[in-house]
C-alpha positions as CSV (number, residue, x, y, z in Angstrom):
1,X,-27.9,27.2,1.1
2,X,-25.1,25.9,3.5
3,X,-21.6,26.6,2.9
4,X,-18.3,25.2,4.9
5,X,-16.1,28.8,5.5
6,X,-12.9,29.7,6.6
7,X,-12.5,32.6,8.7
8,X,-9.5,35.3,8.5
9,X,-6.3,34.0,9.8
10,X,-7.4,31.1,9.1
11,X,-7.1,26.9,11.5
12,X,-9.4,24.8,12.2
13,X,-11.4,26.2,14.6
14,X,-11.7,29.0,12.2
15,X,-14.3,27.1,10.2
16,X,-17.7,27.5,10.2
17,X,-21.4,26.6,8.1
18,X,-22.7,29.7,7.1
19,X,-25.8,30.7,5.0
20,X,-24.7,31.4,1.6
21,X,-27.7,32.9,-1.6
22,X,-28.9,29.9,-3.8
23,X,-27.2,30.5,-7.1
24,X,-30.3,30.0,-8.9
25,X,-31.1,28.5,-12.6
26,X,-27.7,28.1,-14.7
27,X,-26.7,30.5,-17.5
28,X,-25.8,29.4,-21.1
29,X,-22.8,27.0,-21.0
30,X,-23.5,26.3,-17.5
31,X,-24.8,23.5,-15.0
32,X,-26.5,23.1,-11.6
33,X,-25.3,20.5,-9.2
34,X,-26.5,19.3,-6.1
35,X,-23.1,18.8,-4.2
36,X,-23.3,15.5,-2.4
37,X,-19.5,15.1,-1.2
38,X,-16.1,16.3,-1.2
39,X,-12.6,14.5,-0.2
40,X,-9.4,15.9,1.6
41,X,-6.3,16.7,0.1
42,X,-3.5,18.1,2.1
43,X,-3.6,21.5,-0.2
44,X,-7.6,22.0,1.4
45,X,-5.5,21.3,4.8
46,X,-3.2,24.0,4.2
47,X,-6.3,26.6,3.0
48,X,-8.0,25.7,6.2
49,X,-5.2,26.1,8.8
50,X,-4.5,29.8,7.3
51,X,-0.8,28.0,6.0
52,X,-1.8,29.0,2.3
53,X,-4.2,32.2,2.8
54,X,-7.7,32.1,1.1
55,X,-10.0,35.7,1.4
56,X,-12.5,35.7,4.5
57,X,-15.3,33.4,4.4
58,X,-13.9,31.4,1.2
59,X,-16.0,28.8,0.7
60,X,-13.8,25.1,1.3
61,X,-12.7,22.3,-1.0
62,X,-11.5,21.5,-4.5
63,X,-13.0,18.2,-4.5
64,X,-16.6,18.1,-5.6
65,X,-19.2,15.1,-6.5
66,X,-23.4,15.0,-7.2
67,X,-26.1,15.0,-9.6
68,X,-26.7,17.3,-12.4
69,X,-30.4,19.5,-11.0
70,X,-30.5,21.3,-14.8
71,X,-28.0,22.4,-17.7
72,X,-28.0,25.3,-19.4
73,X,-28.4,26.8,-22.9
74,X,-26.0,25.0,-25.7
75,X,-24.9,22.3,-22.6
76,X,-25.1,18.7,-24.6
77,X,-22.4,17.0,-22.3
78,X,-24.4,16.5,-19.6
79,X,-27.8,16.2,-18.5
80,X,-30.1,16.3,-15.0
81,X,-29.6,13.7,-13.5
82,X,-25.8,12.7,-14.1
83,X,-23.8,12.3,-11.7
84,X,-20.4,14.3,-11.8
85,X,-17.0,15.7,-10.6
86,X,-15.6,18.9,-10.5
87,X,-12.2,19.1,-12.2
88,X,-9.2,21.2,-9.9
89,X,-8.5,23.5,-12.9
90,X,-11.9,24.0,-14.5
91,X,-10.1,26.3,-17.1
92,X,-7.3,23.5,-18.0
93,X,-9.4,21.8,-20.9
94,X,-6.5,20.1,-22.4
95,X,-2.4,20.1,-24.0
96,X,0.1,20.9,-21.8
97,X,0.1,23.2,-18.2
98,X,0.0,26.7,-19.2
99,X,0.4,30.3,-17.2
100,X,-2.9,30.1,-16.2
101,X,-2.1,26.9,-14.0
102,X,0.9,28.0,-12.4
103,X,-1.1,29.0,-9.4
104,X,-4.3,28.5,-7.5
105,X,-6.2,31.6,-8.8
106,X,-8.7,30.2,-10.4
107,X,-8.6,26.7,-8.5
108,X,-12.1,26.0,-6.4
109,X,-11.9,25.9,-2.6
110,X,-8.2,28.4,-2.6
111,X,-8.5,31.1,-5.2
112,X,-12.5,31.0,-5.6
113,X,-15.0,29.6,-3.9
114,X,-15.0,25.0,-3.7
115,X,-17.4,22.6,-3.3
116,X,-18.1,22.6,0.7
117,X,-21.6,23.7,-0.3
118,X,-25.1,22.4,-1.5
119,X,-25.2,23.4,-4.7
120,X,-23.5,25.3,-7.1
121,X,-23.5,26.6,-10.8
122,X,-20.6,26.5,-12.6
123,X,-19.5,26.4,-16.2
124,X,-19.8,23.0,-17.9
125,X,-16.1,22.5,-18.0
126,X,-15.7,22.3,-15.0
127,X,-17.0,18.9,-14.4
128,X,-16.5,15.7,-16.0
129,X,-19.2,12.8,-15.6
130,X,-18.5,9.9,-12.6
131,X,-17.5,6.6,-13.1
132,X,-20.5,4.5,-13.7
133,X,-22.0,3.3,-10.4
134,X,-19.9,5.4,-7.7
135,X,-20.7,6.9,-4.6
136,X,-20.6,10.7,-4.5
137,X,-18.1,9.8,-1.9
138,X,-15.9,7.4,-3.8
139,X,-15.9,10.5,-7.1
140,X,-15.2,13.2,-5.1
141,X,-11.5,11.3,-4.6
142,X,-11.1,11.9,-8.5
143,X,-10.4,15.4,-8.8
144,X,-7.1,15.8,-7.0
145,X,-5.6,12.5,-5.7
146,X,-6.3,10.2,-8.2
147,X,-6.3,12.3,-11.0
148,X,-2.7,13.5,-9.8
149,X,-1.5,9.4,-9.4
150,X,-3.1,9.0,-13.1
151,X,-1.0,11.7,-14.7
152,X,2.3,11.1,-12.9
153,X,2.0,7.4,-13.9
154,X,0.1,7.6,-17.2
155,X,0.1,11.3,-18.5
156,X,4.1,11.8,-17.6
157,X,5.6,8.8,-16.9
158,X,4.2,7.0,-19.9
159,X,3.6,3.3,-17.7
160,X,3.3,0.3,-19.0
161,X,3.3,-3.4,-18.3
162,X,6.3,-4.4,-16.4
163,X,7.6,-1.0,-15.4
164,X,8.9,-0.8,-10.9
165,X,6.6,2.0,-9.5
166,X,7.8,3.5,-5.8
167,X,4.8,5.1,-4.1
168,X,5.7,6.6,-0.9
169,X,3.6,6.2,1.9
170,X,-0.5,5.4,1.9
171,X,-2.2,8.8,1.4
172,X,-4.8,9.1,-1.3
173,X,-2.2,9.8,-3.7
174,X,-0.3,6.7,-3.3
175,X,-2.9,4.5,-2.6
176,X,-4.2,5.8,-6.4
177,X,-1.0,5.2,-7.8
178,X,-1.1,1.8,-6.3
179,X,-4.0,0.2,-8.0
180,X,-3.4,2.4,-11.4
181,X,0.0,0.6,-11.4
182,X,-1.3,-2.9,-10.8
183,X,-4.1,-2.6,-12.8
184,X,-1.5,-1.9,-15.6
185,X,0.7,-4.8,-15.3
186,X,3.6,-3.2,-12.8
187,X,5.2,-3.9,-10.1
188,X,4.7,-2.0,-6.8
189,X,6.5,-0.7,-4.0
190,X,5.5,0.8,-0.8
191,X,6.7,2.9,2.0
192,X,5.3,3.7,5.2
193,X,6.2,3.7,9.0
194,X,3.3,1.5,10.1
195,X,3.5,-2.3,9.8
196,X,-0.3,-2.4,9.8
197,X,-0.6,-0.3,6.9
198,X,2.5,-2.0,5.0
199,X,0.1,-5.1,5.3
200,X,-3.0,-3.6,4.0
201,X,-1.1,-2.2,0.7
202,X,0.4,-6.0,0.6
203,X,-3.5,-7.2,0.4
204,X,-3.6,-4.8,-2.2
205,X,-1.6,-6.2,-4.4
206,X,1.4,-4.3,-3.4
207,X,4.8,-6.5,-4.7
208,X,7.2,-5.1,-1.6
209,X,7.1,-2.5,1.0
210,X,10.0,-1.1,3.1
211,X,9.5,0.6,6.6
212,X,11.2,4.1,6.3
213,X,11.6,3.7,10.1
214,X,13.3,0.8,10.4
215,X,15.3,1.3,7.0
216,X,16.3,5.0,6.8
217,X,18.4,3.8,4.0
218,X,15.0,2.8,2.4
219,X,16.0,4.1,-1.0
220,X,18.9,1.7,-1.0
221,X,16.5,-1.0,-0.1
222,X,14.5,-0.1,-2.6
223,X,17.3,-0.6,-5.8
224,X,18.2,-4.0,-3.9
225,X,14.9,-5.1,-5.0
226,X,15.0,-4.8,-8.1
227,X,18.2,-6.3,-8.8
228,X,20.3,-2.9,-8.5
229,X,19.0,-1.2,-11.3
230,X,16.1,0.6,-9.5
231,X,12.5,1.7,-10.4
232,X,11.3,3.0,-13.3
233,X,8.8,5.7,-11.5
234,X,8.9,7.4,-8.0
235,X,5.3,9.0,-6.7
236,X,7.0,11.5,-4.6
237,X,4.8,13.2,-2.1
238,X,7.5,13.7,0.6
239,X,9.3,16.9,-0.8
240,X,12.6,17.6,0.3
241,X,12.6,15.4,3.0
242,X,12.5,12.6,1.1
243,X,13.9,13.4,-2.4
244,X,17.6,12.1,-1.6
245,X,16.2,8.9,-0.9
246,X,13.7,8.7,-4.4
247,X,17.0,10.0,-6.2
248,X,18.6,6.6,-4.5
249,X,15.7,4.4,-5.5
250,X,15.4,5.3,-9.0
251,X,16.7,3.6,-12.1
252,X,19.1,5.7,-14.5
253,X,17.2,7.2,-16.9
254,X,13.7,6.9,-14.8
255,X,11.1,9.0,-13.7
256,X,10.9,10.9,-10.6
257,X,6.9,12.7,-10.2
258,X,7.5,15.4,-7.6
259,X,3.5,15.7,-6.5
260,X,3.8,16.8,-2.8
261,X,6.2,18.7,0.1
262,X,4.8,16.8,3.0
263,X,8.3,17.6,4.7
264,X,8.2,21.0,4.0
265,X,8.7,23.5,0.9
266,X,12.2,24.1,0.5
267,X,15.5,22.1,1.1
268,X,18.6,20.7,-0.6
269,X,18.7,18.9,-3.8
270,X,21.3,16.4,-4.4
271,X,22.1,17.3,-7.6
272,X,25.0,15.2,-8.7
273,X,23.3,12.2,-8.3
274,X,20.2,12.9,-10.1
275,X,22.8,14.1,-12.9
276,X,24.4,10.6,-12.5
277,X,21.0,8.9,-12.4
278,X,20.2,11.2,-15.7
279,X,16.5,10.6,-14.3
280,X,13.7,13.3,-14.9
281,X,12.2,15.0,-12.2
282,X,8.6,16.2,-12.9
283,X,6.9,18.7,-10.6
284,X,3.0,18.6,-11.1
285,X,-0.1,19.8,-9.7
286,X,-3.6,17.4,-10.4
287,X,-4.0,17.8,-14.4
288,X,-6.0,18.7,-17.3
289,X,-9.7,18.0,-18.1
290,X,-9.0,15.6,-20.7
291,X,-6.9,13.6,-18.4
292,X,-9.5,13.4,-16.0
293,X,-12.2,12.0,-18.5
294,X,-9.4,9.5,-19.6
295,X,-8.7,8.4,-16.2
296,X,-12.7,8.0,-15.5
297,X,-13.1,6.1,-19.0
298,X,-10.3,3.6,-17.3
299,X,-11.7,3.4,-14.1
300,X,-15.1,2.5,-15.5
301,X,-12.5,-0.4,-17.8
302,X,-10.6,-1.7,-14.9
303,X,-13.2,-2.0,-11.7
304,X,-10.7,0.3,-9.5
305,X,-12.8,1.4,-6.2
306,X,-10.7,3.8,-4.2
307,X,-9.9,3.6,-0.8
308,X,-11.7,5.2,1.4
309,X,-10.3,5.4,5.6
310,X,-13.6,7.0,7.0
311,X,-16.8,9.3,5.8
312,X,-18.1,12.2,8.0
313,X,-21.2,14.3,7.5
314,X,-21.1,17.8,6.6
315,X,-21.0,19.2,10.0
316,X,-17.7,17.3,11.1
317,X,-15.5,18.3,8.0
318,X,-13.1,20.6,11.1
319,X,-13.1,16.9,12.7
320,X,-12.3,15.6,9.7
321,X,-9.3,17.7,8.8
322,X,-7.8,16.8,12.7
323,X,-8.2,13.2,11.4
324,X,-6.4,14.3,8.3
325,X,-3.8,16.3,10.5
326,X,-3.0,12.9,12.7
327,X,-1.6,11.2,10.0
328,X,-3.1,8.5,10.8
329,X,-5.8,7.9,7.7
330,X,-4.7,5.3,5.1
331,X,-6.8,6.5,2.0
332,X,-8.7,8.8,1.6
333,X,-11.3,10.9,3.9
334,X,-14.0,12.1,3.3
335,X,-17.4,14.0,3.9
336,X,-21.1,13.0,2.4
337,X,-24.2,14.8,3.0
């Protein structure tokens, strides 16, 4: 079968389809899936371009949607046929994060081999079924973005009706978080530098946007919005580049979901006024298994499509990751075959 590899050091022109053994029938607890399409996160980005190191000729990709080709012995979840997504912990079942998801060891597509393939066999858990009547293309944005939006909203932040949500910018993440929050009864705000996109999130729903490049003060503009008081949740995806200004925009007492460190991986924390703000600030990576299945059993409740900027074919996922590089998207990308 054909497998998407990234070659020691690592970058994009490091990539390449290689000829990988057909894993064969599954074993007992296991299923085979026909892989049909994946989506890009910026941690696949950073596997690619050698930033985070994966061993020679790792096979790409957390993200992972197709059909179910055969189950094996004591499987009952599932059946050939079903059409499913792979989970970005496949050994997080459920409860709270654990040792064992405090890195990317076990994570598909960093510390074993992802989904950039044709078919794979992997333990049962480490799939959950589709939303009823998706593309492979529209599931495969599941397992890391939207699942991460779901749990900072829902899983952490405990939304409901009426609650200010901040998304920064219009990356999968935040696009997620987006129509989770207004599917829920909340209010929405958006950043972003380009006008164009600030109108798109407006057509979806978005309440307000600020342009971070015209306001640098945007977090200030933010907590005029809302009266002064400021937001009840932050999707942070900035890092520290962008934390000061969240720490600004939030209410006292709010939530603050640290989810990326698009500005880099290490910088200054203004810790007085998150004191004063006596907000929470919640680092996570994707979630659990369970919260997966829940945010799939809403998805199928609420009629939430995601967003998708462009699909490429199998061959073009190194194009694909430039596009992602560019900044450009607004989204998500990704790759069908």
């Amino acid at each position: 079968m054909k497998a998407f590899v990234v070659r020691k050091p690592g970058g994009l022109d490091r990539l390449e389809i290689a000829e990988r053994p057909d894993p064969g029938a599954p074993g007992r607890g296991e299923i085979r899936v026909a892989i049909h399409a994946t989506s890009l996160n910026f941690h696949d980005l950073l596997v690619a371009s050698g930033r985070s190191p994966a061993e020679d000729g790792r096979v790409l990709m957390s993200d992972g949607a197709g059909l179910v080709e055969a189950v094996g012995e004591g499987v009952t979840e599932f059946a050939p046929g079903d059409a499913v997504v792979s989970c970005f912990f496949p050994h997080w079942a459920d409860g709270l994060p654990q040792a064992p998801v405090g890195n990317f060891a076990q994570v598909p597509g960093d510390g074993v081999d992802g989904f950039a393939l044709t078919c794979a066999v992997r333990s049962a858990g480490a799939f959950t079924h589709a939303p009823r009547g998706w593309s492979h293309a529209e599931a495969a944005t599941i397992t890391t973005a939207g699942l991460t939006a779901w749990r900072a909203l829902v899983g952490d932040g405990g939304l409901k009706a009426g609650d200010m949500v901040l998304a920064l910018g219009t990356g999968g993440v935040s696009i997620a978080a987006l129509q989770i929050a207004k599917a829920m009864g909340a209010a929405v705000i958006v950043t972003s530098s380009s006008e164009e996109k600030l109108e798109r999130v407006r057509a979806l729903g978005a309440d307000h946007t600020v342009n971070y490049r015209t306001h640098s003060d945007w977090g200030r503009q933010v907590r005029d919005w809302t009266g002064g008081i400021g937001v009840d949740h932050v999707v942070e995806v900035g890092g520290p580049g962008t934390l000061a200004q969240s720490i600004e925009a939030v209410r006292v007492g709010g939530h603050i979901a640290l989810i990326g460190v698009l500005t880099g991986r290490a910088g200054e924390v203004p810790t007085s006024a998150l004191m004063a703000k006596q907000a929470r600030l919640q680092g996570l990576i994707v979630g659990s298994r369970r919260q997966q299945q829940d945010y799939v059993a809403a998805l199928d409740r609420t009629g939430i499509r995601p967003v998708i900027d462009r699909t490429y074919a199998f061959a073009e996922l190194p194009e694909a990751f430039r596009h992602q590089e560019s900044g450009g998207h607004f989204g998500k990308l990704c790759v069908a075959w």
